[in-house]
N, C-alpha and C positions, 0 to 999 in steps of 0.2 A: 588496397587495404586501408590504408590514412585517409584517402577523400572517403573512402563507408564513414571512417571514423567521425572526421569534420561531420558530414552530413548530418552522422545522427545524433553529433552533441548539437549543430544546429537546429533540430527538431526538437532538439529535446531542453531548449534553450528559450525558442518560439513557444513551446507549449507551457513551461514555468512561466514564461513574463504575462502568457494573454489569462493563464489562471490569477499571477497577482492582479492584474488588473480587472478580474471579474469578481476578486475578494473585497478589492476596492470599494468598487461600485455598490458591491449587496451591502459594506458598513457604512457607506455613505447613504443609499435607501435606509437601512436600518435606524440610521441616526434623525432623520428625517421625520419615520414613521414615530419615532417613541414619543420623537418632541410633537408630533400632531398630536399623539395619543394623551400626553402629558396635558397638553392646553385647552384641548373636550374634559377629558375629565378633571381636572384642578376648573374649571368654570362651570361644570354638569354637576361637582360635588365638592370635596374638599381638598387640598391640595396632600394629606396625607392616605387618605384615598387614593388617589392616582399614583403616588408614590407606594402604596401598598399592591397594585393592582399590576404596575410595572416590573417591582419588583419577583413577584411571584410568576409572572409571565416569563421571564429572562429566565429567572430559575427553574422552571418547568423543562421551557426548550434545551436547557444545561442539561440536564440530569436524562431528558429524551435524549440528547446527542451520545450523552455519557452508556447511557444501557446500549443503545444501537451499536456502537463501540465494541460494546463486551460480545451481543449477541453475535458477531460476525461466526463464529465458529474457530476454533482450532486452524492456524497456518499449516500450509499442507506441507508433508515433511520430505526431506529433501528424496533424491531417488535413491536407492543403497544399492552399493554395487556387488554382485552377485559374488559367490566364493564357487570360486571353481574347483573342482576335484581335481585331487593330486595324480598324479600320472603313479603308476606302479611303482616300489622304489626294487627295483633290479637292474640300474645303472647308476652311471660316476653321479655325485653328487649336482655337477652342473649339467648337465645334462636333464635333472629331473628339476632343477630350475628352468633350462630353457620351455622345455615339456607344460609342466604348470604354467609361467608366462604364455606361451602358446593357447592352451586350453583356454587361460583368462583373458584373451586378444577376442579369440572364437566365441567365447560368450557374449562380449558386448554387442551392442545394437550399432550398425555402420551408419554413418549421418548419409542423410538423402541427399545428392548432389541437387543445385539450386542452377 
């Protein structure tokens, strides 16, 4: 049960580091590309141009990221767990506790052994 544990904070350890470093990478490319783009266009035209051009580009992809964000849909809610019916009440009071617990054991779903 602790090596499962180990394992899958390992994996899930492995798979945060290689995502930062693939977030790395795209702002290092990013950084790259703005400043090519900056140096065409500050020499193709004006340097407030380019700066007008870059800025509105960045803000676009914001405000794209931003709506895709919302568009995702509703998180899906959690499972609710069934209300079991009471047992008759024509016995001692624990007794139509254990009954009820019974019934609410009998409703749920049994996990599939692995």
């Amino acid at each position: 049960m602790l090596t499962h544990l180990k394992h899958a904070t390992a994996r899930a350890a492995r798979k945060a580091g290689i995502l930062c470093g693939g977030v790395i990478c795209i702002l290092v490319g990013a950084g790259f590309l703005t400043v090519s783009l900056w140096i065409y266009l500050s020499t193709a035209y004006d340097t407030a141009f380019a700066a007008s051009v870059l800025g509105c580009g960045y803000m676009g992809i914001g405000l794209l990221v931003i709506g895709l964000i919302g568009f995702g849909g509703k998180d899906p809610e959690p499972p609710r767990a069934h209300a079991a019916t009471a047992p008759p009440a024509d016995g001692p009071a624990m007794m139509q506790a254990f009954l009820y617990g019974m019934q609410a054991g009998s409703d749920t779903q049994k996990p599939k052994p692995q």
